[in-house]
Structure formats: C-alpha cells, structure tokens
N, C-alpha and C positions, 0 to 999 in steps of 0.2 A: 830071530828073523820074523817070526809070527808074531812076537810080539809087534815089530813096527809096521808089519803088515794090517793087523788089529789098530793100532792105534791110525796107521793112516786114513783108513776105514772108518772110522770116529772121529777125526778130523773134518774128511769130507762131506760125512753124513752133517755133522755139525754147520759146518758153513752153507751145505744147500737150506739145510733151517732157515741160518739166518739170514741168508740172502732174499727167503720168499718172506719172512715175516715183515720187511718194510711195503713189499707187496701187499700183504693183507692188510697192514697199517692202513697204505694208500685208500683200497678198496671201503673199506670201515668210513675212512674220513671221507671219502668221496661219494659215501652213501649219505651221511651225516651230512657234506655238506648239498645236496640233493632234496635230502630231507628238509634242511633250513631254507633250501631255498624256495622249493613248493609253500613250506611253513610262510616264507617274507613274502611270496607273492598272496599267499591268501589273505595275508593278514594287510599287504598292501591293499590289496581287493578289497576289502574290509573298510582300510581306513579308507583310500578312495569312494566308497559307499557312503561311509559315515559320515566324509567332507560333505557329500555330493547333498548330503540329510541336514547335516549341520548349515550349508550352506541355503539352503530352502528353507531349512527354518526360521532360518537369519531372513532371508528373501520377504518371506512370510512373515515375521514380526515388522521387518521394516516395510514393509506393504501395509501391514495391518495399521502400523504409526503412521504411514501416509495417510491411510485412509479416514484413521481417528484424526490428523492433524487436521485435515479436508474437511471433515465434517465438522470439527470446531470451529477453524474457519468460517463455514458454510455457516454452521447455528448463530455464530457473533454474528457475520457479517447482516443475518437474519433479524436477529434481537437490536442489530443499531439501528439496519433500516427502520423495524417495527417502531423503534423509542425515538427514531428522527419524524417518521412518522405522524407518532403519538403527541413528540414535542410540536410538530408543527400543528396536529390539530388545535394541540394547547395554546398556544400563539395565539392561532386564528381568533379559537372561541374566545381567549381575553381578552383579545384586539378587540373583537366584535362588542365581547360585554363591557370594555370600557369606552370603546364606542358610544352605546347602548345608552350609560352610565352616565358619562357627560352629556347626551341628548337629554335625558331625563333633567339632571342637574342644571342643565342650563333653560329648560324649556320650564321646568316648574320653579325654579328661584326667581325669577327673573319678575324686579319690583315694579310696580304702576303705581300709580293715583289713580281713582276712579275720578270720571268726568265730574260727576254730580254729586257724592257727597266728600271726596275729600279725603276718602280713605284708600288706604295701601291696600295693594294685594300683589298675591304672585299668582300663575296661572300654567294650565300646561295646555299647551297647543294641541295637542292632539284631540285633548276629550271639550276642549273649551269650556274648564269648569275652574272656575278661581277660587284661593284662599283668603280669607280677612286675616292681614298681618300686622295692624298697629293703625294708630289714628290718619298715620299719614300726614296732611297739611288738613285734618279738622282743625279749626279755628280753637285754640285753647283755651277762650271767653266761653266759649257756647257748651265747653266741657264744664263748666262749671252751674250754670244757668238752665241749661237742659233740662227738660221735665220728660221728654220722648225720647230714647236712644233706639234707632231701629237699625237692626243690622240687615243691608237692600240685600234682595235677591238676584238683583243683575250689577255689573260692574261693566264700565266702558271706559276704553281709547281709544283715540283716533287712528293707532298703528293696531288694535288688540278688534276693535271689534268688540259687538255686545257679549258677556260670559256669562254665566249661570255660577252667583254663588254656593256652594255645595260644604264650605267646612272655615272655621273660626279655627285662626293656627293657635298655638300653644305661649303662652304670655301675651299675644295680638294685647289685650288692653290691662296688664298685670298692676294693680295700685294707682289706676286711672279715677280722681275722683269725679262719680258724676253728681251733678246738681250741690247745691247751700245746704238744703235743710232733709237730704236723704229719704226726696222725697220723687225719684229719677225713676220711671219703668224700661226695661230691657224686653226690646221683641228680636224676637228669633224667628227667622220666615221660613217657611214650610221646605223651603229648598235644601238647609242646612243638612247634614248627614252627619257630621260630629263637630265636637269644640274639643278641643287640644288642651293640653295640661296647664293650668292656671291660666286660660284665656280672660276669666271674669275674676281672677282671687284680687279681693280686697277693692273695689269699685264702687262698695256703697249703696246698691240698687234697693230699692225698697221694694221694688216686684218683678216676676220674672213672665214673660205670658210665652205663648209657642202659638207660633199659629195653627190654625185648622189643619186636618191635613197635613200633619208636619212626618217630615223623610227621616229624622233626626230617627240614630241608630246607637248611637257612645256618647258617654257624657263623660268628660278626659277627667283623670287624677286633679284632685285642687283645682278644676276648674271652677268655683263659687265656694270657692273657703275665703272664710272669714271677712268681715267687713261688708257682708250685706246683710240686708233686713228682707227677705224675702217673702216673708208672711206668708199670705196662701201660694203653695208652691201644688201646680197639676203637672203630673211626669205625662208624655204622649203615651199614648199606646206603641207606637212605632220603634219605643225604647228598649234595646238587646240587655244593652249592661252601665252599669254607673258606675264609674269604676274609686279607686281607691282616695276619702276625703275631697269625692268632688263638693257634697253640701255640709262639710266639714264646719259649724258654727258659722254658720249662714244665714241666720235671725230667722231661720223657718219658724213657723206659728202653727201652719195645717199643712200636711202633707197628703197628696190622693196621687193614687196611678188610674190612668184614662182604663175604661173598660175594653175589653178584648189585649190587654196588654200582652204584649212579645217578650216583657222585662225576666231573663234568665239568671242575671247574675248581678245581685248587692255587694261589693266589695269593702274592706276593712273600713271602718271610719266615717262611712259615708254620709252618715247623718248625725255623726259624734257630738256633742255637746250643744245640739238645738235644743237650751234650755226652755224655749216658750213653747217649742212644739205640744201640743195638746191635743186630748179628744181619742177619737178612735182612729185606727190604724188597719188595711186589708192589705197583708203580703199578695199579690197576685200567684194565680195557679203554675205558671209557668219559670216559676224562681224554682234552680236547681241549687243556686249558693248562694248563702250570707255570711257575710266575711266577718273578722274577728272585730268587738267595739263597732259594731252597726250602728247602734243607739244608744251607746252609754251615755248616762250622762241628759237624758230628756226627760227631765226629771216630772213633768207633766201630761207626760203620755199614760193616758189612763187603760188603753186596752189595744190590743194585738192578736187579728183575727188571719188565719191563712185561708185559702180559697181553698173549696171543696176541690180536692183532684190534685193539691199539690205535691209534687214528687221532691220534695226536700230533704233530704237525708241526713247529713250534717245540722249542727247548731255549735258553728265556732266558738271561741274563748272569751267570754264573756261581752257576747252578742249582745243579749239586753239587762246589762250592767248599771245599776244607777236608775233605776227607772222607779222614783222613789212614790207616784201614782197609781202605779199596775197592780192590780187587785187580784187579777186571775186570769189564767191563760191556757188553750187547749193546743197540746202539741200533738200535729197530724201523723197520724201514723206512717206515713212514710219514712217519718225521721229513726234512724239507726244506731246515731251516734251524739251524745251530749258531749261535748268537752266541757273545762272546767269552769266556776265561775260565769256560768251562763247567764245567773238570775243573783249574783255577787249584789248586798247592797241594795234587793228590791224592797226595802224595808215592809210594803204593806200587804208582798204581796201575800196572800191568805189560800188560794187555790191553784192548780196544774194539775192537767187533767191530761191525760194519755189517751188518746184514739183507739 
C-alpha cells in the first residue's frame, strides 16, 4: 500500500515537472525571441541608417557627376566659343590679309608704257613710285644703235598720272644688246633705290655712270654679270650692299667707292673674275662682310688698302684668290677670323701685315 502510495507521489511530482518544463521552454524562447527582435530592429535601424548613408552617398557622387558633367559641358561649350571665336578672328584677319594681298598684287603688277620713252613699268598707287620692267615698245633699231641708254626718273599715263621712278625690276633688260660696237653708256638717275637680280646681266655696256645725288641703296644678285665692259666703275656713297655676283666679270678696269660711303656688306662673287681690273683698291670703313671669291681671279689688282676704323671681322674663303699682282697687304685689326685659302694662288704676294 505504501508502496503505491510512494510511487503515486512520484508519479505526480514527475508530471508537475513536466508540465512546467514546456513553460519554461516557452519563456527561454520568448526571451530569445525578444532578444532577436530588439537585435532585428537595431540592426534594421542600422541598415536603415546605412541605406539612408549609402543612399546620400550615391546622391552625392551623382551630384558630384552632375556637377563635373556641368562643368565639362561648361569648359567645352567655353573652349568652342573661345576657338569659334579665335576661328573667326582668323577668317577675318586672312580675309583682310588676302584682301590686302590682292590690292598689293594688283596695284603694283599692273603694266604701262611710259608716254615718252617707250618703256614698261608697273607701279603702286598708293606711294606713286614705279618699276622699270623690260623695254616695253622701245624701238628695237634704236637698241641697237644707241650710244645713250638713260633710264628716266619719271614715268607717265594718261590714266597713271606722273610717278617717280624708284627701282629697275629684276631681268627688266636681261641679254638686251645695247649699241654695234660696245661702245653704249648706262645712266641710272638719282631717283633709283635698287636694281633687281640680273636687270643689266649680259647688255654689253661699256660704262655705267649714277647720277649726283643718287638714292640707290642694293645692287641686286647678277645684276651686271657678264657681258659688259664697264671700265671705270664709281660705287655712290649712298650704297648699303652689293649683293651676290652683281659685277660678276663685268669688264671693270677701275673700281672706286664714292667718299663717305654707307657700303656695309660685299657679297660672294661680287667682282669675281674682272681680270683688267687694276691699280689700287680702298675697302670703305663701314664694310662689316666680304663674301667668299670677292676678287678672285683680278689678276691685276695690284694693292687692297681698308679704311682706318674698319670693323671687319671675318675674311671669307678665299676672298682675294688669284690676285696674281698683289704684292702686300695690311689686315686691320678688327679682323678675328681668316678662313681658308684667303690669299690661295697670290703668287707675288711677298708681305701681310697684322694690325
């Protein structure tokens, strides 16, 4: 009897156990899930924070890309105006300089006959100063027969008005023969200011005069090569530079530069092979360069004196070459530099004397 009295007793205690243990199960899990849910809202809280970050950061880079897209926009749209701008200044100023260009080209090509002797020129309207550009309608009898060739200082048409000759163009009278028996003088009037590249080569002139007072400033490349006889040949004062084989074998015989000369610069050739040239010879003060073969070749030229004061520095490549008369020479002490073959070929000469 005590026995099942015990065991009922143990029975009941047993099953209040296990009736409360799903109880406390509940409790447990209902804490836990309490737990997780404060845990899911924070962590929602969290993510929503993070959206809220993420999404502003996003906001913010794609603001920022607006901004940089804006302002690239902005800087092109800038840099096309500036180079539509720029292109159109360009435009302008070509338009204007070929403007410019053809006024030029059409005001200074534009050919005449002079009234009174027959010869072409062009001219530009603005300065009313013409060129001598070829014989024009000179009578080609009288080219031959002439003993006078003067080239006039004024030039007229009946549409042009009087001009003032100022420059001989470049071939103007190239292998024109003047006079039978090479015996035709060439004047050049005081007006002239240059002669152009072979204006006189090969013409024949047996003397060259300049007048008084002459403006003449360049004496062009080959302009008096070969085929004259120039004999006594006076450079003006007024002369800057000679430039490359203008008296290139030119039958010069005497050569002199006018006193107070302006002449700065002898270029290559320029008196190359005037075998009669003779006598004495004075570089003026104011020569800075003498070009390579000056005088080769002048086999006659006895002596070559520089002006006190002259600032020459150079003596190009065989400057006075051939110069099979020249006895003795003082080079000015200005001079810095010999190049080669300077004195190649002076067979006589015997002295050279250093400043």
């Amino acid at each position: 009897m005590k026995s099942k009295r015990l065991l009922a007793v143990m029975l009941s205690g047993f099953m209040v156990f296990t009736s409360m243990t799903p109880v406390f199960t509940e409790e447990i899990k209902s804490e836990n899930t309490n737990d997780n849910s404060v845990v899911s809202e924070e962590q929602k809280g969290n993510d929503v924070n993070n959206s809220e970050e993420v999404k502003d950061n996003e906001e913010a880079v794609i603001t920022d890309k607006d901004n940089e897209h804006k302002t690239a926009q902005d800087e092109k749209k800038a840099e096309e105006s500036t180079s539509l701008n720029e292109t159109s200044k360009t435009v302008k100023s070509t338009s204007k300089t070929a403007l410019s260009s053809s006024k030029t080209t059409r005001d200074v090509l534009e050919s005449k006959i002079d009234e009174t002797t027959g010869l072409e020129f062009s001219y530009d309207s603005d300065t009313n100063e013409a060129t001598i550009t070829g014989l024009g309608s000179f009578p080609a009898d009288d080219v031959l027969t002439v003993t006078t060739f003067a080239i006039p200082s004024k030039v007229k048409t009946s549409d042009t008005g009087e001009l003032t000759v100022t420059a001989v163009g470049g071939e103007a009278f190239l292998s024109e023969d003047f006079g039978v028996d090479y015996d035709c003088t060439l004047i050049i009037p005081s007006s002239i200011e240059s002669i152009g590249k072979k204006a006189f080569s090969s013409c024949y002139f047996a003397k060259l005069e300049f007048e008084e007072g002459s403006n003449l400033t360049t004496i062009g490349e080959d302009a008096f090569k070969a085929g004259n006889y120039l004999e006594n040949l006076i450079i003006p004062k007024s002369v800057v530079s000679i430039e490359m084989g203008a008296f290139y074998d030119a039958g010069v015989s005497s050569l002199t530069f006018e006193e107070g000369s302006k002449l700065e610069s002898i270029k290559a050739e320029a008196f190359r092979s005037n075998n009669n040239l003779a006598g004495n010879l004075t570089i003026p003060k104011n020569v800075t360069y003498l070009g390579f073969c000056m005088f080769t070749n002048c086999r006659k030229l006895e002596s070559i004196t520089f002006e006190e004061g002259i600032n020459l520095e150079t003596l190009e490549i065989s400057v006075f070459d051939s110069l099979d008369s020249l006895k003795e020479i003082v080079i000015p002490k200005s001079v810095k530099t010999m190049k080669s073959n300077v004195f190649s070929s002076c067979d006589n000469l015997s002295s050279i004397i250093f400043e």
